[in-house]
Structures are given as structure tokens and as C-alpha cells.
C-alpha positions as CSV (number, residue, x, y, z in Angstrom):
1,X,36.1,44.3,58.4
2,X,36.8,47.2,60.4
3,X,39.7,49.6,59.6
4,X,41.7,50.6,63.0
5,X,43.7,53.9,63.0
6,X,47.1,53.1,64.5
7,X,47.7,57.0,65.5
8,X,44.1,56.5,67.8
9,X,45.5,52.4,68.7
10,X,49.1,53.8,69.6
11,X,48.8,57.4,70.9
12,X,49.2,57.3,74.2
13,X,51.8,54.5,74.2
14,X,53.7,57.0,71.9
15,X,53.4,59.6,74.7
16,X,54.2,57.7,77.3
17,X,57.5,55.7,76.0
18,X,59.0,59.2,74.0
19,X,57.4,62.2,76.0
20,X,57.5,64.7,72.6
21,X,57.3,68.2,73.8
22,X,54.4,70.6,71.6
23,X,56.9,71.7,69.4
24,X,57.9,68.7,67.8
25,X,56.9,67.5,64.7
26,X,55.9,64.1,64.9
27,X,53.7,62.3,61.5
28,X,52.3,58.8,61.4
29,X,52.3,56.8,58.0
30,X,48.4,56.8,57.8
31,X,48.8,60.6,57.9
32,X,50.7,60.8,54.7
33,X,47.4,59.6,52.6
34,X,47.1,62.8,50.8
35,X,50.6,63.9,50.9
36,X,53.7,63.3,48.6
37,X,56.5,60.7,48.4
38,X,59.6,62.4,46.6
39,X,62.4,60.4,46.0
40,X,66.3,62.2,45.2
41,X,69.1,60.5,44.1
42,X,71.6,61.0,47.4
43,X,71.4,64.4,48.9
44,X,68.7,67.0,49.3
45,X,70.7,69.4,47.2
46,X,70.0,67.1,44.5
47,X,66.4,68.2,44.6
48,X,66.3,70.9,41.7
49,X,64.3,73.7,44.0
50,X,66.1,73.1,47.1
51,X,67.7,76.5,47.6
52,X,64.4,78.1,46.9
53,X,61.8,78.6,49.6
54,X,62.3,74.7,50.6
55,X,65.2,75.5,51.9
56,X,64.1,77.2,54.6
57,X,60.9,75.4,55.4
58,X,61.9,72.1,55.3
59,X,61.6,70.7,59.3
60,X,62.6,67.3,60.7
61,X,60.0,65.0,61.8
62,X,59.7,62.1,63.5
63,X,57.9,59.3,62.0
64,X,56.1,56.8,63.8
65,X,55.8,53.0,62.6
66,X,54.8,50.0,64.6
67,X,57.4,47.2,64.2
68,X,55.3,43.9,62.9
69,X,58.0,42.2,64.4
70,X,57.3,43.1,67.7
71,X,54.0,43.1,69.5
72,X,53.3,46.6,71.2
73,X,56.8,48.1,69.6
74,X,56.4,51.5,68.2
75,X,60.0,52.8,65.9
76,X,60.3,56.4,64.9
77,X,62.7,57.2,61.5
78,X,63.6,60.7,61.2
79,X,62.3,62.3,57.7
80,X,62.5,65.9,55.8
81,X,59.1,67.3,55.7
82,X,57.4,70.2,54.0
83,X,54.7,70.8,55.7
84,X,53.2,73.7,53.1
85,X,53.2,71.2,50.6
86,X,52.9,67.9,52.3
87,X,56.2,66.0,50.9
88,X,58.3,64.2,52.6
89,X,61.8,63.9,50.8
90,X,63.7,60.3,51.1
91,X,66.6,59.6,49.6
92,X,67.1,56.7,47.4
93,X,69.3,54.5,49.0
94,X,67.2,55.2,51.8
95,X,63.8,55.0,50.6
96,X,63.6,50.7,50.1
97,X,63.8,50.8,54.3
98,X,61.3,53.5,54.8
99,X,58.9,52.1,52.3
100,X,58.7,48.6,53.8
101,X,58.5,49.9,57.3
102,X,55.9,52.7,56.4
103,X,53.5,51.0,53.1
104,X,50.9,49.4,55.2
105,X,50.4,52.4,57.5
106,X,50.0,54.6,54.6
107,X,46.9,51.9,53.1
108,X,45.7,52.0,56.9
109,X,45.2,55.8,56.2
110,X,44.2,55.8,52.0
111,X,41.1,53.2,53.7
112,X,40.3,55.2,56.2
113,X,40.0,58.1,54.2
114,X,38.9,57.0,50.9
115,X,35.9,59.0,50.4
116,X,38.3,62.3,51.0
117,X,40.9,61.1,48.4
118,X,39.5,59.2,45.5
119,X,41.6,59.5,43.0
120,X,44.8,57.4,44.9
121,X,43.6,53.9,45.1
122,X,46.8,52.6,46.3
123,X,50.0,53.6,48.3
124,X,52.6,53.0,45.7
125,X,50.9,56.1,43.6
126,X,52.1,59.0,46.3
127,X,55.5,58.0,45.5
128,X,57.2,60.6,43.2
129,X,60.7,58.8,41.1
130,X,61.3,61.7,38.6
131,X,63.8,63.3,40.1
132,X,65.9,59.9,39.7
133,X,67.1,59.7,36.0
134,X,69.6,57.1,34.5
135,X,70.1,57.4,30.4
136,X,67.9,55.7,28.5
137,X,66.0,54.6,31.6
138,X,62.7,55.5,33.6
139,X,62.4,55.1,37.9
140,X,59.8,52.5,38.9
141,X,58.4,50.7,42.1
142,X,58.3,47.3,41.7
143,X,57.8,44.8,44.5
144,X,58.5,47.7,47.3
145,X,62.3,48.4,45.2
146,X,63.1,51.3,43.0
147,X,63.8,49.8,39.3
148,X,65.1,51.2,35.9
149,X,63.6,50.5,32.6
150,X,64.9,51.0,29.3
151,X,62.8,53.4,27.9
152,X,63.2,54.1,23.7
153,X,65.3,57.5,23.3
154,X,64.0,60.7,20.9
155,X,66.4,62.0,18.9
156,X,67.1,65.3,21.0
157,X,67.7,62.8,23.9
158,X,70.1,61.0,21.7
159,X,71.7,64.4,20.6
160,X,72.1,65.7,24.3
161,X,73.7,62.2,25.6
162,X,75.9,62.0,22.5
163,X,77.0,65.9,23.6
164,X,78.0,64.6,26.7
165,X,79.7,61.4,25.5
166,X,81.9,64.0,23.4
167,X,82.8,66.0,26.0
168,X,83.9,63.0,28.6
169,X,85.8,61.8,25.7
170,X,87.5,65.0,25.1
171,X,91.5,64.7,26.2
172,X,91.7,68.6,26.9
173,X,88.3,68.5,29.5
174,X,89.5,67.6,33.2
175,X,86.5,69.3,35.1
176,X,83.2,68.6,34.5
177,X,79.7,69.8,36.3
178,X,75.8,70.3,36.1
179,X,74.9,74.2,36.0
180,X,72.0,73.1,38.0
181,X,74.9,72.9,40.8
182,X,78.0,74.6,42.3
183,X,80.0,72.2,42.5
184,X,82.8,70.3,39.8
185,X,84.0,67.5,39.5
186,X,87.3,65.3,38.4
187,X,87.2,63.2,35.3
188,X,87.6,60.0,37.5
189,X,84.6,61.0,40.1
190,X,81.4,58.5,39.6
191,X,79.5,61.5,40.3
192,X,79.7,62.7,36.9
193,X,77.5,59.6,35.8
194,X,74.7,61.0,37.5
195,X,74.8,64.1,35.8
196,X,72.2,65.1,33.7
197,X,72.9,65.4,30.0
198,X,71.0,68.5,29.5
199,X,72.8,70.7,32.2
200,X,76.2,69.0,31.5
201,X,79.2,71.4,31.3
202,X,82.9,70.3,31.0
203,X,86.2,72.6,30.8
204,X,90.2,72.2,30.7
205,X,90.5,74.9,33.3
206,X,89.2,75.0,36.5
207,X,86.1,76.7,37.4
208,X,87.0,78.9,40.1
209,X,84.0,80.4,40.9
210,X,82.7,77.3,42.0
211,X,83.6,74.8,44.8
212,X,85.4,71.3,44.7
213,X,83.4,68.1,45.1
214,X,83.9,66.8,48.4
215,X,84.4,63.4,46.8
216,X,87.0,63.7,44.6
217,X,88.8,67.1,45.8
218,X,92.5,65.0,46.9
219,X,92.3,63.1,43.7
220,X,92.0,66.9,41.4
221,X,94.9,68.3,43.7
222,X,96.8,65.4,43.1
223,X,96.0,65.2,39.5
224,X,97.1,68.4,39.5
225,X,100.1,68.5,41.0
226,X,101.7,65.4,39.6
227,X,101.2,65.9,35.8
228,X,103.2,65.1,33.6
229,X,103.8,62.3,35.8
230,X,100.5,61.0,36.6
231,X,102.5,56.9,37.3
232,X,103.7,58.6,40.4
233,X,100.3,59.8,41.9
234,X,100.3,56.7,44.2
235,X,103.2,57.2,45.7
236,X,102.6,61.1,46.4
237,X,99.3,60.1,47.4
238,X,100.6,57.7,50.1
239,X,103.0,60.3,51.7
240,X,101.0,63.1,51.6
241,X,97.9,60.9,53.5
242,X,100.4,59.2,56.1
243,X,101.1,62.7,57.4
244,X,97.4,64.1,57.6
245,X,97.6,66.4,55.1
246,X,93.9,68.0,55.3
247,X,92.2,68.6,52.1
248,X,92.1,72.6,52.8
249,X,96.3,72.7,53.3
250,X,96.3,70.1,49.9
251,X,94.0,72.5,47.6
252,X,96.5,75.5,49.4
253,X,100.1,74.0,48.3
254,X,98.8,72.8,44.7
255,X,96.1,75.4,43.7
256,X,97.2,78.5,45.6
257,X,100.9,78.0,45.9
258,X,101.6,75.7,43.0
259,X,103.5,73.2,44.2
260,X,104.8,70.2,42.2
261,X,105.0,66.9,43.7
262,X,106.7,63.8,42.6
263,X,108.1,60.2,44.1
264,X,109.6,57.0,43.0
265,X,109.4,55.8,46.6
266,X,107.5,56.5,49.4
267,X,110.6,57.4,51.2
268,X,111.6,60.0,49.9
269,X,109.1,63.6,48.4
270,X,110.5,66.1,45.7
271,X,108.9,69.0,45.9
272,X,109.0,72.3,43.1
273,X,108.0,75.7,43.7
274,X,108.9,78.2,40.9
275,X,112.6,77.3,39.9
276,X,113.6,75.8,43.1
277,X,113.3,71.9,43.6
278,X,113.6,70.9,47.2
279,X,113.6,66.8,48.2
280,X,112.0,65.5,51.6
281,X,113.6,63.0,53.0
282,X,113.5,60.4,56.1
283,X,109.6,59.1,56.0
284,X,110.6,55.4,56.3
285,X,112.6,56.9,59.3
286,X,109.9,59.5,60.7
287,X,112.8,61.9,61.0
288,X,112.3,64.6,58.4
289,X,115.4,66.5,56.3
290,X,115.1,68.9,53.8
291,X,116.9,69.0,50.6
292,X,117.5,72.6,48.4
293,X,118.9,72.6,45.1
294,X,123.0,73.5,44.7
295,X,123.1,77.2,42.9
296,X,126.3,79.4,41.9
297,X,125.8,83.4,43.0
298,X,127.0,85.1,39.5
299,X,126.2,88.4,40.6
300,X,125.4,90.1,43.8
301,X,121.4,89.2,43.5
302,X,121.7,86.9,40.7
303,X,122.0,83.1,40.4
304,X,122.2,80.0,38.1
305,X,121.2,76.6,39.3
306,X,123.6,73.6,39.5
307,X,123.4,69.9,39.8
308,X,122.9,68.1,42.9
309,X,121.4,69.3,46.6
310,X,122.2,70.4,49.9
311,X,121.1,70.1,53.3
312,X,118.9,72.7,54.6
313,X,119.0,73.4,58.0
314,X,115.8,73.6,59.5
315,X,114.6,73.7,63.0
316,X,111.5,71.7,63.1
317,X,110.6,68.5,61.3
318,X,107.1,68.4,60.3
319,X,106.0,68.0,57.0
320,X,103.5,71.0,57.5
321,X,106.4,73.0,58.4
322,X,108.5,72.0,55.7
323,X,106.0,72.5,53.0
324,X,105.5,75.7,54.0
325,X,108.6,76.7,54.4
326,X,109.2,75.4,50.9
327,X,105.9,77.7,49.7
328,X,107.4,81.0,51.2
329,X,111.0,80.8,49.9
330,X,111.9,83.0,47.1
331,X,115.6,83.9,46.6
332,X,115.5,87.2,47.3
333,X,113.9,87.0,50.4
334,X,117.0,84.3,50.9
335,X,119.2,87.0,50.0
336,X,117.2,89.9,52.3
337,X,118.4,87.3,55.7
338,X,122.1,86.9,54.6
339,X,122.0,90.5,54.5
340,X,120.6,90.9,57.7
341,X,122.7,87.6,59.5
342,X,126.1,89.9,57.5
343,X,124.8,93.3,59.5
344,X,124.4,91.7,63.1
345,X,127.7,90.3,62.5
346,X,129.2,93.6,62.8
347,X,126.9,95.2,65.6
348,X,129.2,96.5,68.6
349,X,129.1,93.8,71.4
350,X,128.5,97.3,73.5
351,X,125.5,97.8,72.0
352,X,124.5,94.2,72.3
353,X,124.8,94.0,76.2
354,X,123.1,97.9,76.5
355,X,120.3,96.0,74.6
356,X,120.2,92.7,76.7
357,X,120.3,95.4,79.5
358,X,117.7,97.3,78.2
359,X,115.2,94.3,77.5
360,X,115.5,93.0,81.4
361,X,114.2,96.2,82.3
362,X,111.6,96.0,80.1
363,X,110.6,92.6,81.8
364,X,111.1,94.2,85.6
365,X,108.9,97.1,84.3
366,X,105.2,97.0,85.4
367,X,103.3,99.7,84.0
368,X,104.3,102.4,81.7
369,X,104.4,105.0,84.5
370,X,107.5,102.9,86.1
371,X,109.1,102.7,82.8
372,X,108.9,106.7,82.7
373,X,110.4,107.0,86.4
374,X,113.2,104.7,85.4
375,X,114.0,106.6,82.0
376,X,114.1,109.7,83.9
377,X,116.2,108.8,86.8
378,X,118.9,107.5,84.0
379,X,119.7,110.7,82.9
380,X,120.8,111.5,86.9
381,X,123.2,108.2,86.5
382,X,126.5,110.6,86.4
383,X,125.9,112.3,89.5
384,X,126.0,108.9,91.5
385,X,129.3,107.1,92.9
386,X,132.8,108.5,92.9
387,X,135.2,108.6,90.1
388,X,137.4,106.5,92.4
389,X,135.0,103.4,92.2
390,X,134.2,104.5,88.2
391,X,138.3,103.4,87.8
392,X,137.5,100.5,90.2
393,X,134.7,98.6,89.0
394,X,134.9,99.9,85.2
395,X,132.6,101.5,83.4
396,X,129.8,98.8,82.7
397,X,129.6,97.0,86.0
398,X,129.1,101.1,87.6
399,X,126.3,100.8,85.2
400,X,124.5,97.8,86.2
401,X,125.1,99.0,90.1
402,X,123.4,102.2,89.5
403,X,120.4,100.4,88.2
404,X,120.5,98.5,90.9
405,X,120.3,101.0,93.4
406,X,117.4,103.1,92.1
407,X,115.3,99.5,91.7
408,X,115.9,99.5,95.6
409,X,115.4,102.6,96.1
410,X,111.5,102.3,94.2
């Protein structure tokens, strides 16, 4: 029986229904006889020597299949290829999808080339598993699925699980991560299963020279930022995701500005920063007040802190706005505006309305050459009018006339 190529059956129906330009890269499962299968447990990072030249070579093609279930239907599946090597990387929940659509295509192409490659006699042995590891188990394709198998242990293996095991159980650890990677992880993440024995690293601290899992970054914050009382976390949690906080502001308040968050209800947030405890209020109502501890002054710039709260008066609502609001406030710089609010008290009200006069000419002023004509022509302000209209009109509404005149006059 003859073997027909599907690239020479299909070709021009190809063309014709997707119109690929020269540039693309476009493969066909008979092509990948002689090539590579590598399987990776969920992202391409996962692959050991991605950040290496792969990195940069790797190229998205377009993989034609014919679909069995449709007479004359050609499907394309997009794939990471290396075309130096010849691999095409799957991932593994993906792969059970590629491989039944892709399995007989790739025989098509082992039979029509078997005198160039001898030593594959069927599909199933391009497929590359190692890079999938469970403990005690070894990857397999059986019946067009990825399997485990339990596999018997040597006793480094045992010595490098039962390492890890010891540091999981470890109270003190909190972060955990694979120096094969840059990222850490939480205690609770189910990433931390996947993590390979051999390259597994744990700590009480956290590693800041290294970034937060994407996956479990709101529950470290959280973690974080509620202990001791971790039976509150769902509460906290609740508020905080109602409002939108994004993960970036979350890892800011707790990490950076180290705010401490607790709640018995979901209507109502306390919130310490340093020696200060503030309380959120109003989420059941959507009307947001804020809450500052009582204090007694002892001493011009010293205080002591007191039972019970009051009202802080606040301009906006939002619990952004609050939060940092509550991140900024130190006492001192509390102190630094009553001092400021005690000198304006006691500015002349003369000098208030020469300022009020002073900033509408600003406004009426175009250019800087104007503002120099104007400045000048003030210092001629005494030789205009009478001292029969300066009794008249008073001294400030003369003023104002003046000004007047010599706007006209420009």
C-alpha cells in the first residue's frame, strides 16, 4: 500500500484557505519525523535551559493537521519551535490534544522516510517526558496520555526527598523556591509540589532578591500582614478584594510600608502603621470614614496614646486614598501642618488680598515680557490720581483702579 504525503495531498488547499506570507513559519506533522517532542510541566520557563540561547531562538509556528472528522478540513495549532535543534516544546496539559491530533501525521512521515531514520520505528519514541518529574515516579505514554509510575527510590533520592519533607515541615520556613528559578513561593502554593527536591531551598525571611509567584503573591501579603491573627485573613481578604486592590498597591502597603491589617467583620478595617492604629469604616455602607487613635500632647512634640478614636476628617473617600493617607502619616509631620494652619492664622488680611491680587495678575499675564511691563509700571502707581480721590475711594480700591487703568491702557 502506497504511503501519501499530506504536505504534497494538502498544499495548495493550505495556501489557498490561509494565504501564509514567506516569512511564516508553518510545519506539518510528517515533518517532525526526525525532530523532537519535549514535554514541560506548565510553562516554558519550566524548561531548565530556557534563558540560554532558546530563549531567543525559539519562533512560533503554525502546525498543520487535517481534522479526520472532516473531509477536506485542514486545522493549524500554534507550537514553540527550535528550528536549530528541531524540538517543538508542548506543555503538558497541552500535549494529550496535540498528540491525538498530530500521531498519525508524524507515522505518515517516519514511513515515508524510513530508510533516512532507522533507528525510530514508531512515533511515540520522539516524545521526550524527562523534564516532567513527580517523587518516586517516572513520565510515560501510554494509550496517547502522559502516565506516572512508581519507580523504586536509591537512597540519595530518599535523602534529598526526606530534606525537603524537613524543611516543609519546618514551623519557622514560610518561603520556599527552586534555585533553578527566580521566583518564591508561599507555604500554601501547590506550586511547591512540583518543585524538585534536589534544587529545593526554603527560608523564614523573604528572599528579596527574587520575585513573588504570580499565584500565590495576595495570599504571602496577606499572610503577612495579618499575623498573629491568621483567623482573620478571610475577612481582610474580602475587603481588600471588593475594592480592587491590585496586587502591586497590596505587596506596597504590607512589604514596603508595613501595614497591619485586621477585621472581625467585613464592615469595618483596622489598620496599623508604626504606633498609630487607624479603623476604616462604612463598607457595608460604600461611604468610607476614617478612624485615628485618641493621644494626649505631654510636651510640645511629644505624645502618649489613649484609649478610644476619633474621626478624621478627610476629603475623599476611597480606600486607595485612605490607605495612603494612613502610609504617609507620621506625628511629626502632623505636628509640621498645625504649625503651619497656627502661622496663616495670623497672616495680615492686607497681605492676603495683595496676594489674591497678585495671583489674578499672574492669570491675566501672558508672557513674561508683560509680567515685566506690569512690574515696572507699578513702581509709577503714586504719581497717578489726586490725593482728593486717594481720601475718597481709600487706599485699596485706588489700588485696584490703578491696575485697571494701565491693563487698558496695554
Amino acid at each position: 500500500m502506497d504511503i501519501i504525503s499530506e504536505k504534497a495531498l494538502y498544499k495548495d488547499a493550505l495556501l489557498y484557505e490561509f494565504s501564509f506570507s514567506p516569512d511564516d513559519c508553518v510545519l506539518w506533522g510528517e515533518d517532525l519525523y526526525n525532530a523532537a517532542i519535549i514535554v514541560f510541566p506548565k510553562k516554558i520557563r519550566d524548561v531548565p535551559w530556557y534563558d540560554g540561547e532558546l530563549k531567543r531562538r525559539l519562533v512560533t509556528a503554525s502546525l498543520v493537521y487535517h481534522d479526520l472528522n472532516d473531509y477536506n478540513a485542514l486545522r493549524l495549532m500554534n507550537v514553540r519551535w527550535d528550528p536549530v535543534d528541531k524540538f517543538v516544546y508542548i506543555s503538558e496539559p497541552d500535549f494529550p490534544l496535540f498528540w491525538r491530533r498530530m500521531k498519525n501525521s508524524i507515522r505518515t512521515g517516519l514511513l515515508l522516510n524510513k530508510n533516512e531514520n532507522e533507528s525510530v520505528r514508531k512515533a511515540e519514541e520522539i516524545v521526550d517526558l524527562s523534564l516532567l518529574k513527580k517523587t518516586g515516579c517516572t513520565a510515560v505514554l501510554k494509550h496517547g496520555k502522559i502516565a506516572y509510575e512508581q519507580r523504586i527510590l536509591t537512597d540519595a533520592e530518599k535523602k534529598i526527598i526526606g530534606k525537603k519533607q524537613s524543611a516543609l515541615d519546618n514551623p519557622k520556613n514560610r518561603y520556599f523556591w527552586s534555585d533553578l528559578d527566580s521566583f518564591y513561593h508561599d507555604k500554601e502554593c501547590p506550586i511547591i509540589k512540583s518543585l524538585p527536591p534536589e534544587h529545593f531551598c526554603a527560608s523564614g525571611t523573604r528572599p528579596v532578591d527574587m520575585n513573588m509567584c504570580g499565584v500565590c503573591l495576595r495570599q504571602m501579603c496577606f499572610w503577612e500582614a495579618c499575623t498573629p491573627r491568621l483567623k482573620q485573613m478571610p475577612f481582610v481578604s474580602a475587603i481588600l478584594s471588593k475594592d480592587r486592590l491590585s496586587d502591586k498597591k497590596l505587596v506596597k502597603y504590607v512589604f514596603d510600608n508595613k501595614l497591619v491589617f485586621s477585621a472581625e467583620t467585613r464592615e469595618e478595617l483596622t489598620v496599623k502603621c508604626g504606633e498609630d492604629t487607624w479603623i476604616i469604616k462604612g463598607f457595608d455602607e460604600e461611604k468610607l470614614s476614617l478612624w485615628h487613635n485618641n493621644y494626649v500632647k505631654t510636651a510640645s512634640r511629644e505624645r502618649y496614646i489613649t484609649s478610644g478614636f476619633h474621626e478624621q476628617k478627610i476629603e475623599k473617600h476611597s480606600l486607595l486614598f485612605i490607605l495612603d493617607y494612613i502610609s504617609g502619616y507620621t506625628f511629626d509631620k502632623h505636628l509640621a501642618a498645625e504649625d503651619k494652619m497656627g502661622g496663616l492664622k495670623q497672616v495680615d488680611m492686607d497681605k492676603m488680598e495683595g496676594m489674591e491680587i497678585a495671583q489674578k495678575e499672574s492669570v491675566n499675564n501672558k508672557t513674561s515680557k508683560n509680567k515685566d511691563k506690569i512690574a515696572w509700571k507699578k513702581k509709577s502707581i503714586p504719581e497717578l490720581g489726586t490725593e482728593k480721590n486717594k481720601e475718597k475711594q481709600g487706599l485699596f480700591k485706588w489700588f485696584i483702579k490703578c491696575i485697571k487703568r494701565m491693563l487698558i491702557k496695554e
